[in-house]
N, C-alpha and C positions, 0 to 999 in steps of 0.2 A: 770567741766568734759566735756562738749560738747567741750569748746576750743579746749580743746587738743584734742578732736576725732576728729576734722574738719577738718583738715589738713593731715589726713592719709587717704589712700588710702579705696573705700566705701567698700570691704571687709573684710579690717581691723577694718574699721570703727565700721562696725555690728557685728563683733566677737567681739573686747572692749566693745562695750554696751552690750550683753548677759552678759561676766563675771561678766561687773560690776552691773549688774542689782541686788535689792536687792531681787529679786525670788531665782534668782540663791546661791548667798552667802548666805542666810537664809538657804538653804535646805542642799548646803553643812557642811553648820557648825553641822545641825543638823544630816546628814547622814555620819562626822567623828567621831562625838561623841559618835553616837550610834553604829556603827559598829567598830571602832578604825580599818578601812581603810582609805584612802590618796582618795582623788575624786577630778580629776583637768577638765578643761574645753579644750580642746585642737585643735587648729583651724584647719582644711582641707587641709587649703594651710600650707605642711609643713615647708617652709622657715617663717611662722610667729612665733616670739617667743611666748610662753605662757606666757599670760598677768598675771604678778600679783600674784603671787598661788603658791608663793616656787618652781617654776619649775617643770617640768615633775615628774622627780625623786621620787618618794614617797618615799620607803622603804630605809632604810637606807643603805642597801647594794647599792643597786643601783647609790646611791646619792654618795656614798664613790670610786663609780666605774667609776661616769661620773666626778669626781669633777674639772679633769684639762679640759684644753679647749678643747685638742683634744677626750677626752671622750672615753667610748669605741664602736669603730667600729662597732662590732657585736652587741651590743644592740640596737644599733642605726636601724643597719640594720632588724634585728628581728620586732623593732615599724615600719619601714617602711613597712614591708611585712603584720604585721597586719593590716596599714590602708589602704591597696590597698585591703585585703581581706574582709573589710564591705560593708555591700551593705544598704537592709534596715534594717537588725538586728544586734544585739549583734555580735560580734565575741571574741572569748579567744583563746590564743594562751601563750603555754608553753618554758619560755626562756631556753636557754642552762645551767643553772644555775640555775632551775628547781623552778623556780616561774613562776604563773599566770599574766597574764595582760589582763584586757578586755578591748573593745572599743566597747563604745555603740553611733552609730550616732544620732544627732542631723540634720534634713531635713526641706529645703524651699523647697515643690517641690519635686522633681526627684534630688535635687541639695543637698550634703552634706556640710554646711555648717561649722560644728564644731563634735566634737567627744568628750562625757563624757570619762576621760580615771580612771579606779583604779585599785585595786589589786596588783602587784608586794609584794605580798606573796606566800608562800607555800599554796597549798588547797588539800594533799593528806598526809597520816601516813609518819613519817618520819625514821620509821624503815630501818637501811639500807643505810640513804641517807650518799652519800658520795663524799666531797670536791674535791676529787684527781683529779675527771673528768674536774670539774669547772676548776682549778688550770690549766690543762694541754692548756685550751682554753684560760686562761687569759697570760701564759705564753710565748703562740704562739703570744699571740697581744704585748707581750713587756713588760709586767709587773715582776719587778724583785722580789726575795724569798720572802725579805723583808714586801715589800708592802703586798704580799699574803698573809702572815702570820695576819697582821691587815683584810685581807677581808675576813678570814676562820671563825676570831672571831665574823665578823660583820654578816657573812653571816648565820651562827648556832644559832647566837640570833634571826631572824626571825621570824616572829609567823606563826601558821600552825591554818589557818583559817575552814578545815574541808569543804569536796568539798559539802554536801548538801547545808550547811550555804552559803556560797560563790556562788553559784548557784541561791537561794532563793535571796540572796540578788540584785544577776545582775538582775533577775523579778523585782523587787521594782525599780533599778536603770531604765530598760528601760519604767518604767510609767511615771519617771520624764523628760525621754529623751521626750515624744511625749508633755508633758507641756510645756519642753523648745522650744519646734519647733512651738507650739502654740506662744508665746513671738516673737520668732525668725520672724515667719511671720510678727507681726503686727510692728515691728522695721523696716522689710523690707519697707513696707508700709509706713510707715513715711518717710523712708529716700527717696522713689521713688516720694512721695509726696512736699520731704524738694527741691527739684532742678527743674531749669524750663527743660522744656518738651526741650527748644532746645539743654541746656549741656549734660541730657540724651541723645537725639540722638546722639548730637558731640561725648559722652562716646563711643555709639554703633560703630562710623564709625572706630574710633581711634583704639580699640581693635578689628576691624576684620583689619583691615590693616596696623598695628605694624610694618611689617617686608618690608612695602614702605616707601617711602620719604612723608613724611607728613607735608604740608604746610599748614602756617594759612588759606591763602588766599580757599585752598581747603577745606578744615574743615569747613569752615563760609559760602562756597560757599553751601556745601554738607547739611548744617543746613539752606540756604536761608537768611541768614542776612550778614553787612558788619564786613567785620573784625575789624575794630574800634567797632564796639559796641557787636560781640562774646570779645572780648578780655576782655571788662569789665566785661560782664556777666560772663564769665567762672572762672574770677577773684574772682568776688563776693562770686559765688554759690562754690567754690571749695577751695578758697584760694591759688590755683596754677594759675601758668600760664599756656596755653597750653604745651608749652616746657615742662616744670616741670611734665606735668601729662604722658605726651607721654614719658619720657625718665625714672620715675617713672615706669611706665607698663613693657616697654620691659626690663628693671635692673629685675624684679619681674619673668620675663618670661624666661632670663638670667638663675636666680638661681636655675631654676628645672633643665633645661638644663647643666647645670654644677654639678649637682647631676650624671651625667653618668663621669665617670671615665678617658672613651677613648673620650670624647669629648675635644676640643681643645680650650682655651679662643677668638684667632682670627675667629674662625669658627664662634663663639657663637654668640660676638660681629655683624657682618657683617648678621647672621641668623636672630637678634631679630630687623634688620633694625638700628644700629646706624652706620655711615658713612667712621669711623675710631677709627682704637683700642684706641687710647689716647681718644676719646669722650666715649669710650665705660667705662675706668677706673675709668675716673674723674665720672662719674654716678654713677658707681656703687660705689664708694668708700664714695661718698656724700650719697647716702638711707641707703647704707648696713655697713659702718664704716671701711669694709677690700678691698681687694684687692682684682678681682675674682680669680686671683692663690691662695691667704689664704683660700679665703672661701670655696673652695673646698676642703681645705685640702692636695692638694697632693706631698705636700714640694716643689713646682715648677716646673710648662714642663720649655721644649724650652725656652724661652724668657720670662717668668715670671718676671725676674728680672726685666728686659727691661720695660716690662709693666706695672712695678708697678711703676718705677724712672719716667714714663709719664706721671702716672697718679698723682702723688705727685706734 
């Protein structure tokens, strides 16, 4: 398990270790079983997939409503609005399709690093409720009669977990949340301890200055040692080379920024400091698997095409 964690990025790194810690999968198993809620681990930075855990999606409506790639929008956007509204507590927020979701953060610090996510049930009497409204929101996103008629069924089998229970239960969840932040530090601690004091720094100089021309010669200079012997070390203690880590960072920096809509992939590119859109593609297409026109989703601006035939 360390292997594979070595080589990914150290915020990625310390989100894998939490989920895979056995504190964590012990209490979850123990706290699906006994509540028959879905409880996933879910990282901060939201371009990170969720490690391991059957995906976001708990309930099965949900899962039957993200199933294709493009998933649905509005769901998508509703989790985004909840994780922007946690701060250091719980938060619950009720989707258009009149289930709960909470997100209880997990904190290093002042710093959120991961987010318990559960719920995507009903938690109020279900007198009353009614599809139509749902339907008229899923059929504005493109969902034709068909399908609907499979998500009416999926959607009415739900279970209504009763808002005291559901309440009681995010109490219990956020005493695990302050355990996991215990763990969380001492993982931190290790890994600030696992790298010498000078790749940390070189880490530090690299992430405030992303969006300049970042030479080796300057990095080794900024750390006080020669670039033949930062190249080794960074090697060593990282598994990347400096290239790899710097062009890694701004691809990651890239994808929040390409989460806005009216942003433009050449802007992005030339924003997060790489020197040329084909340099920007080929990175991005190497960490992330797609194209930044796919990953955004927006069936292609301008030159998208152009962009991706470069980065190929």
């Amino acid at each position: 398990m360390e292997a594979k964690h070595h080589a990914l990025d150290p915020d990625e790194r310390i989100y894998r270790k939490l989920v895979d810690s056995p504190f964590f999968q012990t209490y979850r198993r123990a706290f699906m079983n006994a509540t028959g809620l879905g409880l996933v681990l879910v990282s901060a930075d939201e371009e990170v997939e969720v490690a391991d855990q059957g995906g976001r999606f708990i309930a099965p409506f949900c899962k039957a409503l993200n199933e294709n790639e493009a998933g649905c929008r509005r769901c998508q956007l509703e989790h985004r609005c909840l994780a922007r509204e946690v701060g250091d507590k719980a938060e619950t927020r009720t989707c258009y399709a009149g289930m709960r979701e909470t997100l209880i953060p997990v904190r290093a610090g002042n710093k959120t690093v991961a987010y318990l996510s559960t719920g995507q049930v009903f938690a109020s009497n279900g007198h009353g409720r009614d599809f139509a409204r749902v339907a008229e929101q899923l059929r504005r996103a493109g969902l034709d009669e068909s399908r609907l008629e499979g998500l009416e069924r999926i959607w009415r089998e739900t279970p209504e977990f009763g808002l005291e229970k559901y309440e009681g239960t995010i109490t219990l969840l956020a005493a695990f949340a302050l355990q996991l932040s215990e763990l969380l530090n001492r993982l931190l601690t290790e890994e600030n301890n696992s790298e010498p004091q000078i790749v940390v720094k070189a880490k530090r100089f690299v992430n405030a200055h992303l969006e300049e021309k970042l030479s080796l010669d300057a990095v080794a200079g900024h750390v006080g040692v020669s670039p033949f012997y930062f190249c080794k070390l960074f090697k060593q203690a990282t598994d990347m080379t400096l290239t790899e880590y710097v062009n890694r960072r701004r691809v990651e920096w890239a994808k929040r920024k390409l989460i806005n809509p009216n942003s433009r992939v050449t802007e992005v590119a030339f924003d997060v400091g790489f020197q040329s859109v084909s340099q920007f593609n080929r990175s991005f297409l190497k960490y992330v698997g797609v194209s930044p026109t796919r990953f955004r989703g927006t069936g292609g601006e301008s030159g998208g095409h152009l962009e991706e035939a470069e980065a190929a």
